[in-house]
C-alpha positions, 0 to 999 in steps of 0.5 A: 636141372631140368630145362622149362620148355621140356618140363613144363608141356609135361605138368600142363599135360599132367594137369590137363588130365587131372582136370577132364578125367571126372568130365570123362569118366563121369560114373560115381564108382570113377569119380569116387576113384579119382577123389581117392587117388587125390587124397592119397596122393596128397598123403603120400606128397606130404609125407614125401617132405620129410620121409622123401627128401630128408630121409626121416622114415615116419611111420607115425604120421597117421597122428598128423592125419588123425588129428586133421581129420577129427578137428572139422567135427569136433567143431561140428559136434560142440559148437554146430559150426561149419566143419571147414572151420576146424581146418585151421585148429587141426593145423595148428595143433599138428604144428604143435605136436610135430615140435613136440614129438620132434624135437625128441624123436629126431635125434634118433636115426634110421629104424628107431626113428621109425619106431619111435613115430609109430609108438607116439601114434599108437599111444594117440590112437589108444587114448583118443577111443577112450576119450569121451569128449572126442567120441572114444570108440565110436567117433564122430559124425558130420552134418548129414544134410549140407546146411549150405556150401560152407559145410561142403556136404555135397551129394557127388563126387565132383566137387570133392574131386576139384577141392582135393585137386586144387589142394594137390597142385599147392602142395606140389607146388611147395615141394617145388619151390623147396627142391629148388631152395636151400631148404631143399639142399639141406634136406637132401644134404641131410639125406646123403649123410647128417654127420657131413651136412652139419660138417659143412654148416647145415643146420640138421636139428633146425631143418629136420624139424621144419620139414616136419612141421611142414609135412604135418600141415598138409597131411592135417589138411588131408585127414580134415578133407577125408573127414569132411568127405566122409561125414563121419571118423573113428580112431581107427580111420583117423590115427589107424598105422595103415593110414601111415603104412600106406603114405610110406608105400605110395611115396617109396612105390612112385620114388621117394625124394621126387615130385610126382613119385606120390602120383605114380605111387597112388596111381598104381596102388589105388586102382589095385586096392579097390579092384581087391576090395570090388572083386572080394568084398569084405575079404579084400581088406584082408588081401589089403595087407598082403598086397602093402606086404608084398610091395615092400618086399619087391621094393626093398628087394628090386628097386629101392628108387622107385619106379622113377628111378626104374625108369631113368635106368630103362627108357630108351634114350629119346625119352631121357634126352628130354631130361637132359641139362 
């Protein structure tokens, strides 16, 4: 276990420059950056729960992600209420539809799991662009004028950047309460091998559901922050298997199963999309799904850990003493 007095100068490090980076780099095209780098990173962190710790590969949790994002508008759209307001109807239908898909889908392992996350995504996605109620092909819009702060419409960036911060830091502060709880042992028991976790009396069904349950509800709050940030959402930005893709690869990239392995994943990975999207324009998107394909391949090939782990094998001795028992 990781001493405090070492560990905690590094978080308020870590925190201190989350928190002056829009203060010094107070462009809108930085701070824009930044506002993306967090909400991946709240992605990827929430996907971390299930996909990291537990070792259940959901490529589908763009059904999580969709659904959050599509409630704040609904709401906007049928009633004229604060699209805030949906936040908590997207949850708790996450919550609903990660039970139901769960408890089926979790009895498979390994790669038919994963395939299994991925057909229930695509079918949501397939039904919500043919259902009108929703918008079918053409989506929803937000209010394009903030009709007070409860709309959160804000014309920069700043505001958004706080609130997904402020989300973030809750998120990882749950995940470090559970690697330090039972729950946590379980879910790396789990992870080392289901047949010996519930040989030693750990519930595997009961806990790879709540796992579920728990990243489904920070990922819904994702998609509704993205949703609400943009004013606007269709199928393929809401339930699209990018969306999915690139959880998993921000997650695996930084190291799956850690703390901030999402953080150095979205840092990596978001800076390199935009400069392909800025530098290419409409083809960057396209050079989008060369740069996930490639990543994969290194990952798999090179080092499976994740730059962590890469880094625990590589650092000089003076930086990993610090780390010591």
């Amino acid at each position: 276990m990781k001493k405090p007095s070492v560990v905690r100068p590094k978080i308020l490090l870590l925190a201190a420059c989350l928190l002056i980076y829009p203060l010094v780099f107070s462009d809108a095209f930085y701070r824009d950056i930044g506002v993306t780098f967090l909400l991946a990173a709240i992605s990827a962190s929430a996907w971390n729960i299930v996909g990291g710790y537990a070792g259940q590969v959901s490529v589908g949790h763009s059904m999580f992600y969709g659904i959050g994002a599509y409630a704040p508008l609904l709401f906007y759209q049928l009633w004229g209420w604060p699209p805030m307001f949906g936040i908590p109807i997207g949850i708790v239908c996450s919550l609903l539809l990660a039970i139901v898909i769960g408890a089926p889908t979790l009895r498979l392992t390994g790669h038919y799991f994963s395939m299994a996350t991925i057909a229930v995504a695509e079918l949501i996605r397939i039904f919500t662009g043919t259902w009108d109620l929703v918008g079918a092909a053409i989506g929803l819009q937000g209010p394009a004028v903030a009709r007070g702060w409860w709309d959160l419409t804000f014309r920069g960036e700043l505001p958004y950047y706080y609130i997904f911060l402020g989300v973030l830091a809750v998120l990882l502060y749950v995940t470090y309460a559970i690697e330090r709880r039972r729950f946590g042992y379980y879910l790396g028991a789990i992870k080392a091998g289901e047949r010996a976790a519930r040989s030693l009396g750990v519930p595997v069904r009961k806990t790879k559901i709540e796992a579920l349950m728990l990243s489904a509800t920070f990922t819904s709050i994702a998609g509704s922050l993205y949703s609400i940030k943009t004013g606007f959402i269709d199928p393929e930005s809401g339930f699209g298997i990018l969306i999915s893709v690139q959880m998993v690869i921000i997650a695996a990239l930084g190291g799956a199963g850690t703390l901030f392995g999402p953080l150095v994943g979205a840092l990596i990975l978001i800076p390199l999309q935009t400069a392909t999207n800025t530098w290419f324009g409409g083809s960057g998107s396209g050079l989008t799904y060369i740069l996930y394909g490639g990543i994969i391949v290194l990952i798999a090939r090179f080092e499976p850990g994740g730059l962590f782990e890469l880094w625990e094998r590589i650092a000089p001795a003076r930086w990993k003493s610090g780390h010591a028992a």
